[in-house]
Residue, then its C-alpha position, 0 to 999 in steps of 0.5 A: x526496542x522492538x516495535x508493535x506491530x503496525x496496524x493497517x489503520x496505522x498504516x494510512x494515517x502515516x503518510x499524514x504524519x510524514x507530511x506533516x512533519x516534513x512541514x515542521x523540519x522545514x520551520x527547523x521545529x526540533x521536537x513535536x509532541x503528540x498532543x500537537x500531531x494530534x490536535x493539528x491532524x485532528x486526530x485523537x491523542x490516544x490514537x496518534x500515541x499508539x501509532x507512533x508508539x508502534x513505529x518509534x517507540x515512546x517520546x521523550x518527557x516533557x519534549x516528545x518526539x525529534x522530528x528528524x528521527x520520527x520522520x526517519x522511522x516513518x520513512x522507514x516503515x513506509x519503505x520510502x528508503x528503499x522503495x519494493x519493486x513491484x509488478x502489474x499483469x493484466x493492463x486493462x482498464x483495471x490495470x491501467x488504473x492502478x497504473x495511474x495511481x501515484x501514490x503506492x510510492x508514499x507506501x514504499x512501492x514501486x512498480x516497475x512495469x507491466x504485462x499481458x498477454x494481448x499484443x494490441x496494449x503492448x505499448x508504454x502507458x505514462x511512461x511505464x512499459x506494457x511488456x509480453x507475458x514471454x519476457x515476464x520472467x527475466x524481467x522480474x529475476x532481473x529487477x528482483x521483483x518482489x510484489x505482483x499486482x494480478x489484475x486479469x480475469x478469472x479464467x487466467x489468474x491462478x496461472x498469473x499468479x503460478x508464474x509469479x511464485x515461480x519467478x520469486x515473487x513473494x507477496x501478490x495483491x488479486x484483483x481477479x474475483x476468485x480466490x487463489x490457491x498459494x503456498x503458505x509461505x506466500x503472502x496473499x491479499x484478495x481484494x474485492x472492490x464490490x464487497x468493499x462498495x456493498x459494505x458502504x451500502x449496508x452502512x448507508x441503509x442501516x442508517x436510513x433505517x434507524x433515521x426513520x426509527x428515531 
């Protein structure tokens, strides 16, 4: 059965699934409907229905989904299987940062190392390498690395990511404040921390704004 295509939103209620039935495997529970998924996690019923609808299909009437399998097609969506190696360039605060985030791993990837081209932070940060941009590309031929994190400044960012393509990277994640220019092939996701904070504020206001209008 083809799936649906997983949503973004989807995407960061899955591990709640997974967790969840992680749970229930241990208590032996053979199904789960999502009536049930939804009323514990507090969500809608509509709304869990179509997520596990876009990751296992339908569930059986009258019994809903087995818990084993729909943990499996969620680890699978997730990636959790065979997590995508991943790397970091630029580990300044920013960089070392994400590098202390653990949970990309719940999402299926995994980073191997990072780089920068700064001798004086070349050296491992919890217990993840900082490496010299010179070893930048055997590394990611070697790991066969998939994912680059760009987490540098502006001035040295399209280079960053110039490299990364050359290398075989095929999917980068930019931090730097400045829109990159990738082949179309190439999947690109510009992330902007301030405009995300500024959406916040926005809401904030408007909502001040009609408190005193109400």
């Amino acid at each position: 059965m083809e799936k649906s295509k997983i949503t973004k939103a989807a995407l960061s209620r899955l591990p709640q699934y997974l967790a969840y039935l992680h749970e229930l495997s241990g208590q032996e529970v053979p199904y789960v409907s999502a009536t049930k998924i939804a009323s514990v996690l507090s969500l809608g019923e509509v709304l869990v229905r179509k997520d596990l609808n876009a990751v296992c299909g339908k569930g059986k009437p009258k019994r809903g989904y087995n818990t084993i399998e729909l943990m499996r097609c969620i680890e699978a969506c997730l990636g959790q299987r065979s997590a995508t190696p991943a790397v970091l360039v630029g580990a300044g605060r920013l960089g070392k940062a994400l590098m202390e985030y653990d949970e990309f791993e719940r999402y299926g990837v995994r980073i191997l190392a990072a780089f920068d081209s700064n001798e004086q932070i070349l050296r491992p940060h919890r217990n993840m390498e900082v490496l010299p941009m010179t070893q930048f590309g055997e590394f990611c031929r070697a790991h066969d690395v998939k994912i680059g994190i760009i987490t540098v400044g502006e001035g040295s960012a399209q280079t960053v990511c110039d490299q990364m393509i050359e290398n075989g990277i095929e999917a980068i994640w930019n931090f730097a404040p400045c829109r990159l220019k990738v082949p179309e092939n190439i999947v690109f996701h510009q992330e902007n921390l301030a405009i995300s904070l500024a959406y916040l504020n926005n809401r904030l206001l408007n909502r001040k704004i009609e408190g005193e209008q109400s």
